[in-house]
C-alpha positions in Angstrom: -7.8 -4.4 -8.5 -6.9 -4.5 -4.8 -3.7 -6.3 -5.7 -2.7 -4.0 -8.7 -2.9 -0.8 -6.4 -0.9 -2.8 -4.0 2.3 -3.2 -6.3 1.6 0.0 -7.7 2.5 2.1 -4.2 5.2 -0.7 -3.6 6.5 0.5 -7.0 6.4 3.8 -6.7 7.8 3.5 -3.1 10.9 1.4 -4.3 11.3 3.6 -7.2 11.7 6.6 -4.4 13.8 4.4 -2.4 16.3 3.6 -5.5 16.9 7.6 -7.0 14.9 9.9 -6.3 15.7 13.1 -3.7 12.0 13.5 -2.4 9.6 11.1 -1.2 8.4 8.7 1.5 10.9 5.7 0.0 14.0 8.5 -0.1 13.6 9.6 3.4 13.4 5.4 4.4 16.9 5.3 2.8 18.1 8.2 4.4 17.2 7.2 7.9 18.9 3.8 6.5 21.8 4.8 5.7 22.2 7.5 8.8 21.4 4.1 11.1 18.3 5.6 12.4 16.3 2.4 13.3 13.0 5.1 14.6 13.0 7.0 11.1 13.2 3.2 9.4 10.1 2.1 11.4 8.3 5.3 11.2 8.4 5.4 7.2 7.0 2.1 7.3 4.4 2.8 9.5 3.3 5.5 7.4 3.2 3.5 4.0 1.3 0.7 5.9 -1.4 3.1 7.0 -1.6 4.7 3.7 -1.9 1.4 2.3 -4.7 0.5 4.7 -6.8 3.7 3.8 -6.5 2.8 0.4 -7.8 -1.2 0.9 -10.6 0.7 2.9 -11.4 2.9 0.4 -11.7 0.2 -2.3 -13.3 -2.2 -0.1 -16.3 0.8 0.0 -16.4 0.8 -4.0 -16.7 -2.3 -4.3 -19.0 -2.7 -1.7 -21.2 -0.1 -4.1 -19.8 -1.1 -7.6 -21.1 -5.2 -6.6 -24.7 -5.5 -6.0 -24.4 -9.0 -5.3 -21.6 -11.2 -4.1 -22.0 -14.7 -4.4 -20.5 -17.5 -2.2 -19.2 -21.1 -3.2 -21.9 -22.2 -1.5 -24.6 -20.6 -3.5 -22.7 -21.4 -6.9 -24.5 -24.1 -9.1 -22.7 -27.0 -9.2 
């Protein structure tokens, strides 16, 4: 699941990036293509912290949704 919502906001991010006029991937391009190296960064900074709220958030539901975890070491052979 965690890798599926990963390419899903990488998706929808290039999507926005490619043609669209709104958007966290259309203002990336725009501070691209006006050589703005700050407005780059800070778009990326952004996405990874929305990206890391969401691997939190999941990481909590599956902490509830999975009673038990178990290791290699407890597998049966």
């Amino acid at each position: 699941m965690r890798t599926s919502v990963g390419f899903a906001v990488v998706g929808a991010i290039i999507r926005e990036y490619l043609g669209s006029s709104a958007g966290l991937g259309y203002l990336i391009a725009q501070a691209e293509g006006n050589f703005d190296a700050v407005g780059v960064f800070a778009g990326i900074l952004i996405l990874a912290i929305f990206v890391l709220i969401i691997d939190f958030v999941l990481d909590i539901a599956e902490k509830r949704l999975i009673k038990r975890r178990t290791s290699c070491s407890e597998r049966p052979a």
